[in-house]
N, C-alpha and C positions, 0 to 999 in steps of 0.2 A: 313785917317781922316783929316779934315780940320784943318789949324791951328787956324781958327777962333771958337771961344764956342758961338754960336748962340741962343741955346734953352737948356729948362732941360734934352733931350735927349744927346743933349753934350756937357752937365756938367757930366752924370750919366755915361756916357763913357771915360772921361777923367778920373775921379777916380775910375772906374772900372780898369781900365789897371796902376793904380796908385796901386790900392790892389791887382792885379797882382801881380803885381813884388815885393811888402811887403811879400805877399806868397812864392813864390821865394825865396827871401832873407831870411826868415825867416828858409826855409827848408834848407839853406846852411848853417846859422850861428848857429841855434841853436845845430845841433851835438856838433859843436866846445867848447860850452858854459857845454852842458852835461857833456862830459870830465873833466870838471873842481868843477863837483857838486858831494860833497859828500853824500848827500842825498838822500836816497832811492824811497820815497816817493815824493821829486822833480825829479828825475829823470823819473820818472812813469807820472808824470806830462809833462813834457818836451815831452815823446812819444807822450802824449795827443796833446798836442799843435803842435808837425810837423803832425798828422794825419789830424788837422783840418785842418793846411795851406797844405796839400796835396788836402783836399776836396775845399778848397778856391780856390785852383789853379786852380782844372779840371773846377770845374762849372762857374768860371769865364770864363775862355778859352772857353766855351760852351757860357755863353750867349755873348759875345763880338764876336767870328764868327756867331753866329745870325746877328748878323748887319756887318757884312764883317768887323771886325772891327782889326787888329792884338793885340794881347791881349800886344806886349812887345814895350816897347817904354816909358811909363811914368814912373818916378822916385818915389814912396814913402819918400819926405822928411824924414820924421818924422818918418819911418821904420827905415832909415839908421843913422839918427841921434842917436835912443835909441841904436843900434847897437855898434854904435863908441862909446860913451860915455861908452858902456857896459864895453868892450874893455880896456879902457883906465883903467876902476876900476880894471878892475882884474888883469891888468896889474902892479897896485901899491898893490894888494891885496897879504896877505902870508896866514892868517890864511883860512883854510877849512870853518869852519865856518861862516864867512865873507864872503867869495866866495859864499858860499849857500845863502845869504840874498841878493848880489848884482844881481846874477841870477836868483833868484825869482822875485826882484822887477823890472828888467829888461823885463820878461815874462809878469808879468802883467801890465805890461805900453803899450807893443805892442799888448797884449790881448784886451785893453781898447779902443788903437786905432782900430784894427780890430772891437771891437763891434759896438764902436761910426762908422764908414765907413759902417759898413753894413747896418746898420740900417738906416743910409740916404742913401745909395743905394735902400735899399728895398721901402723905401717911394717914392724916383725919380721912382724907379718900378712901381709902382702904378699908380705914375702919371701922366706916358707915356703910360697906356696900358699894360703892363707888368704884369700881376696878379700872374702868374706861375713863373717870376723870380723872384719877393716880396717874394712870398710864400717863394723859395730856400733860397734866401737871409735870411728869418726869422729864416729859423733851424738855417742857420749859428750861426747867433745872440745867439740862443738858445744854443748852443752848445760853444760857446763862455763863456757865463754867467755858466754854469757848471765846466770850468774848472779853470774860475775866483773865483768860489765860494772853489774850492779845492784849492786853490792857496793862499786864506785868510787863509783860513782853517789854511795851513801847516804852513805860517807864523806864525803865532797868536798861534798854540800850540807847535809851534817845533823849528823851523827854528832862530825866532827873538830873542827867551830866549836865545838858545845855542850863537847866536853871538853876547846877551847882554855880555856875564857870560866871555869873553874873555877880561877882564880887568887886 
């Protein structure tokens, strides 16, 4: 790939291989994270969320060799920042509870970021020609917002009472 970004074609390729490797890293860190969750119903969650960054990974890896493109090489900021930061809380964190709120809300921050990226990915789709990888890109999306909506969910009736109540 060129190191110069010339057109919307690559822009859409640059943070394509940028949501790569968020994919990526997300399938290595969030095991880590699970370990550390008492919650059943987050942890069922958690599955949720490395099955999609599994499907994020392949069909990326798919449309980026379309265009001979290596899917590894750009950095996710903003993957690896919510990462570390994760990191750092759980690291000052004791109670179980707590730990359940800080990797939940860890989850759906990277959730957020994957939907907000797909969804201008799928539009850049569009607007190069791309109709069949918009389309892919939209389950993603799709499938994103499902397990962001479980993710409220579990907060809001389970998750946030238990690790108010630890005063």
């Amino acid at each position: 790939m060129t190191k110069r970004i010339e057109n919307l074609k690559d822009v859409f390729l640059v943070r394509g291989r940028e949501l790569y490797n968020a994919s990526i890293k997300e399938q290595k860190e969030l095991p880590k994270m699970q370990k550390q969750v008492t919650n059943e119903g987050l942890k069922q969650i958690i599955d949720l969320e490395l099955s999609s960054a599994s499907k994020q990974s392949l069909r990326l890896y798919d449309f980026l060799s379309k265009f001979e493109i290596k899917p590894k090489g750009e950095k996710d900021e903003c993957c690896h920042s919510i990462i570390k930061e994760t990191n750092k809380l759980l690291a000052k964190t004791t109670d179980s509870f707590v730990k359940d709120v800080v990797v939940l809300e860890s989850i759906q921050r990277l959730n957020h970021n994957n939907m907000e990226t797909l969804g201008t990915l799928a539009t850049y789709a569009d607007e190069i020609g791309e109709g069949k990888i918009a389309a892919s890109l939209h389950e993603l999306v799709d499938e994103e917002k499902r397990i962001d909506k479980k993710l409220s969910e579990l907060a809001k009736l389970k998750i946030n009472k238990k690790a108010a109540s630890v005063f």
